[in-house]
Backbone as a chain_set.jsonl record, in Angstrom:
{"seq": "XXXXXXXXXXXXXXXXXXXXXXXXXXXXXXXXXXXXXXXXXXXXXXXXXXXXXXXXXXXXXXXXXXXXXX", "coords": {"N": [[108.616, 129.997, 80.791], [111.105, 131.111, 77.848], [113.461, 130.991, 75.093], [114.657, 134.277, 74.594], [114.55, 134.514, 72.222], [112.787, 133.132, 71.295], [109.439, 133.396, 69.977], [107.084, 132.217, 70.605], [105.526, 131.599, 74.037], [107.805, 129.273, 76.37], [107.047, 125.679, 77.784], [105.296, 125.25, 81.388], [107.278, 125.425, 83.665], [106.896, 124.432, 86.221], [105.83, 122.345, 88.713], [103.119, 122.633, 89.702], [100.946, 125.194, 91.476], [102.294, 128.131, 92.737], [101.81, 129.056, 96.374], [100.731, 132.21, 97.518], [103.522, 134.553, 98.513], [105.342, 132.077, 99.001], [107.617, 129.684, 98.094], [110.075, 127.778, 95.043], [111.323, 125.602, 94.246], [113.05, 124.663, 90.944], [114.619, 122.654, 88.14], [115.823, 123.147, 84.876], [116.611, 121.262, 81.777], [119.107, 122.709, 80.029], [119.388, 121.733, 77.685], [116.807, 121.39, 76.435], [116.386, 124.282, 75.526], [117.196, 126.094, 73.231], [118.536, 128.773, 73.341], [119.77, 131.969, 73.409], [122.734, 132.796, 74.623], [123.698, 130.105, 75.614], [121.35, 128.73, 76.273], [120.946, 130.192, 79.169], [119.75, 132.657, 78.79], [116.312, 134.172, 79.63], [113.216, 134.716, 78.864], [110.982, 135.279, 81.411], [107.595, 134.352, 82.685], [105.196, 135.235, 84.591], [102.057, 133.895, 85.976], [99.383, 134.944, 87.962], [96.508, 134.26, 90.065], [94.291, 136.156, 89.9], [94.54, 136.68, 87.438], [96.27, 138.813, 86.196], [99.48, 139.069, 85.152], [103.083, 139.322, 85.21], [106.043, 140.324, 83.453], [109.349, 139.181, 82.891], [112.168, 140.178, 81.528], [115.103, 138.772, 79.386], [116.46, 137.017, 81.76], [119.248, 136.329, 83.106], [119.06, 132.643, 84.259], [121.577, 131.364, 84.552], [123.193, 132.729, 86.083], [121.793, 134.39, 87.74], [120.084, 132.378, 89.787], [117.973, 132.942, 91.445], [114.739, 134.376, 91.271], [112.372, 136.95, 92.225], [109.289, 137.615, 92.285], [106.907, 140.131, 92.537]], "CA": [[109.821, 130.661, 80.382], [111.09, 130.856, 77.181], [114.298, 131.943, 75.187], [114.45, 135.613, 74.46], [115.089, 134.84, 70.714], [111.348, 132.523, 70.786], [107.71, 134.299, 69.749], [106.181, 131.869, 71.839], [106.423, 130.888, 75.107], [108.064, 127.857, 76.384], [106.178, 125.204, 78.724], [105.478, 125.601, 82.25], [108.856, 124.574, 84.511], [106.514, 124.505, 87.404], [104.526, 121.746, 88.892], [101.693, 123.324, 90.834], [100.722, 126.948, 91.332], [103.4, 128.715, 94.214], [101.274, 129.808, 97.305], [101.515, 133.583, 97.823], [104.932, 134.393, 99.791], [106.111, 130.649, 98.849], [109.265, 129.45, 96.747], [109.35, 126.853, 94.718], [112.62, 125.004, 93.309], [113.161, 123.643, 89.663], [115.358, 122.47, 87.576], [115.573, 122.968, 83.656], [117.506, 121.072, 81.117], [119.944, 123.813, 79.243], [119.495, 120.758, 76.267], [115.612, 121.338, 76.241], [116.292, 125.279, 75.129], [118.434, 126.352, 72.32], [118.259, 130.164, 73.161], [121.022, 132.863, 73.436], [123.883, 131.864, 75.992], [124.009, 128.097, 75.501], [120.251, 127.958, 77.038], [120.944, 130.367, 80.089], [118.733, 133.677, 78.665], [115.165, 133.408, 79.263], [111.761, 135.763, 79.498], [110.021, 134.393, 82.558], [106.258, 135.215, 82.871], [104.667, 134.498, 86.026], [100.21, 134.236, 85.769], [98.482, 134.747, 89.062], [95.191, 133.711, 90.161], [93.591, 137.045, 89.231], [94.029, 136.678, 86.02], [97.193, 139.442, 85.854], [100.82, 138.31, 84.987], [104.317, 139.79, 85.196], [107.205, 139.202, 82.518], [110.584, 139.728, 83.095], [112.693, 140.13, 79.949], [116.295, 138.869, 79.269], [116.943, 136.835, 83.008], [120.478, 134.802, 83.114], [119.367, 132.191, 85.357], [122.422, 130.764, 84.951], [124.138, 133.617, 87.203], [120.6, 135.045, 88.977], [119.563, 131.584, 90.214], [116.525, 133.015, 92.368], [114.102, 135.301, 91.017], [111.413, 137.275, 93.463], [108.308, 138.499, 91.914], [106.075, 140.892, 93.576]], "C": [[110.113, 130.307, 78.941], [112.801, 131.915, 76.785], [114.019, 133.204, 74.861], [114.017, 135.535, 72.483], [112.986, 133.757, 69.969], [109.897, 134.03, 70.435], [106.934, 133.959, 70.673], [106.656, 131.074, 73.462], [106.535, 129.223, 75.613], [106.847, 127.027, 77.431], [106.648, 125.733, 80.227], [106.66, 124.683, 83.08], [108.303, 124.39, 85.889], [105.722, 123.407, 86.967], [103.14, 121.738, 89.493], [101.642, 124.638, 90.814], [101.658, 126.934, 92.651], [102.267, 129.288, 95.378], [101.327, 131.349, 97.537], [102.731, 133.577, 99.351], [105.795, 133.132, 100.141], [107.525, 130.628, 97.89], [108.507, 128.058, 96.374], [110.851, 126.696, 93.946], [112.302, 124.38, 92.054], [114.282, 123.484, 89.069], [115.234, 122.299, 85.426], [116.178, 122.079, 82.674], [117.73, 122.241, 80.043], [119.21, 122.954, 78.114], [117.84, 121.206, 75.79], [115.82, 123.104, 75.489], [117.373, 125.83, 74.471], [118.567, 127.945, 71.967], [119.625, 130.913, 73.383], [121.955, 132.291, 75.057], [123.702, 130.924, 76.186], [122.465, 128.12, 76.857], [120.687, 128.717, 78.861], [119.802, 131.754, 80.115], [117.369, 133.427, 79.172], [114.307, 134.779, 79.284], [111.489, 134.621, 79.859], [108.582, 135.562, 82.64], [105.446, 134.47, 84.186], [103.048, 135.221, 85.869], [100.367, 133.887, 87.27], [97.422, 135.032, 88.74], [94.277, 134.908, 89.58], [93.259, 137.416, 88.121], [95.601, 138.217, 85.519], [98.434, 138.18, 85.857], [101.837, 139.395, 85.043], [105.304, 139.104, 84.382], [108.529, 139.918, 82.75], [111.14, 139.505, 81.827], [114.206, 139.576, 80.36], [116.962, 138.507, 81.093], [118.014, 136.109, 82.476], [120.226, 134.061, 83.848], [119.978, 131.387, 84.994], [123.414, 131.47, 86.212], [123.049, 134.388, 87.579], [119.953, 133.296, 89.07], [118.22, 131.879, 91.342], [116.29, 134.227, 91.766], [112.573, 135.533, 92.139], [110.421, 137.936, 92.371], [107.282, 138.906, 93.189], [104.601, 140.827, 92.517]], "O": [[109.538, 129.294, 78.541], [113.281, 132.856, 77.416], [112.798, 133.347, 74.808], [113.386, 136.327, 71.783], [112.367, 133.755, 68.905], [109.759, 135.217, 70.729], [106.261, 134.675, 71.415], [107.596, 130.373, 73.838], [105.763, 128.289, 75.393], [105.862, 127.656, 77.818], [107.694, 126.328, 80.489], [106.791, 123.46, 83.032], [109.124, 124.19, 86.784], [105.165, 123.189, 85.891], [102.327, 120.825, 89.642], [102.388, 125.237, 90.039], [101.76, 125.987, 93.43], [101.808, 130.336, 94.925], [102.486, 131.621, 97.851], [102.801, 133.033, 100.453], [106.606, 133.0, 101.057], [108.143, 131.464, 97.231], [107.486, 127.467, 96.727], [111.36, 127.546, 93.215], [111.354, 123.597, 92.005], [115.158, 124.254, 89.464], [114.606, 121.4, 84.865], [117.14, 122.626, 83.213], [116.827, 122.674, 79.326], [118.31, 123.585, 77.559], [117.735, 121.354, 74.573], [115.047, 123.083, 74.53], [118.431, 126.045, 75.062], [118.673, 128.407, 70.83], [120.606, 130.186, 73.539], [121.711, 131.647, 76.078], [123.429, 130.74, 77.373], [122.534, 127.663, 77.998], [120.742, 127.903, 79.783], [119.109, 131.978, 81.107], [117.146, 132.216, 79.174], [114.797, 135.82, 79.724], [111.551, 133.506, 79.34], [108.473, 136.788, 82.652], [105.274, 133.283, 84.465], [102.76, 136.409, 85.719], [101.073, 133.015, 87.777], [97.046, 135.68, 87.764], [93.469, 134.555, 88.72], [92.316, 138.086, 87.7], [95.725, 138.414, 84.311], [98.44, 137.022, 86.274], [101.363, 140.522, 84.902], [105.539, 137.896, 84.381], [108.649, 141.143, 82.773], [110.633, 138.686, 81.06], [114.607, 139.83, 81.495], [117.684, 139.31, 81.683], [117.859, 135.343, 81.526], [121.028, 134.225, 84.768], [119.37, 130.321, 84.901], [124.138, 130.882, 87.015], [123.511, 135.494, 87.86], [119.197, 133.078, 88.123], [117.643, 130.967, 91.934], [117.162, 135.085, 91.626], [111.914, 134.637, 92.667], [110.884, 138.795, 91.62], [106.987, 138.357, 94.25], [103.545, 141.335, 92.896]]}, "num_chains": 1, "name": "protein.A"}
């Protein structure tokens, strides 16, 4: 993840790869990202094993606390 306002992206907030059809809790520090809305904006990019990825643009997870990718 990263803020919206970066070029590149931030590190991974995950510690392991997610299983397919798994969750996976984390926690960020706001202090670690100095991006639009006091560190609540982000693009999230999620890589699977195939070698494709998905990016979501512009998430609040400060007020969407669970995101679902397909």
């Amino acid at each position: 993840m990263s803020p919206p306002t970066n070029i590149h992206w931030g590190k991974n907030e995950l510690e392991a790869p997610i299983p397919d059809r798994e969750k996976a809790d984390f926690e960020w520090k706001r202090s670690d990202y100095k991006g639009a809305e006091a560190g609540c904006l982000f693009e999230v990019r999620a890589e699977y094993a195939d070698g494709k990825s998905t990016d979501l643009e512009e998430i609040n997870l400060c007020k969407t606390p669970t995101i679902n990718l397909k």
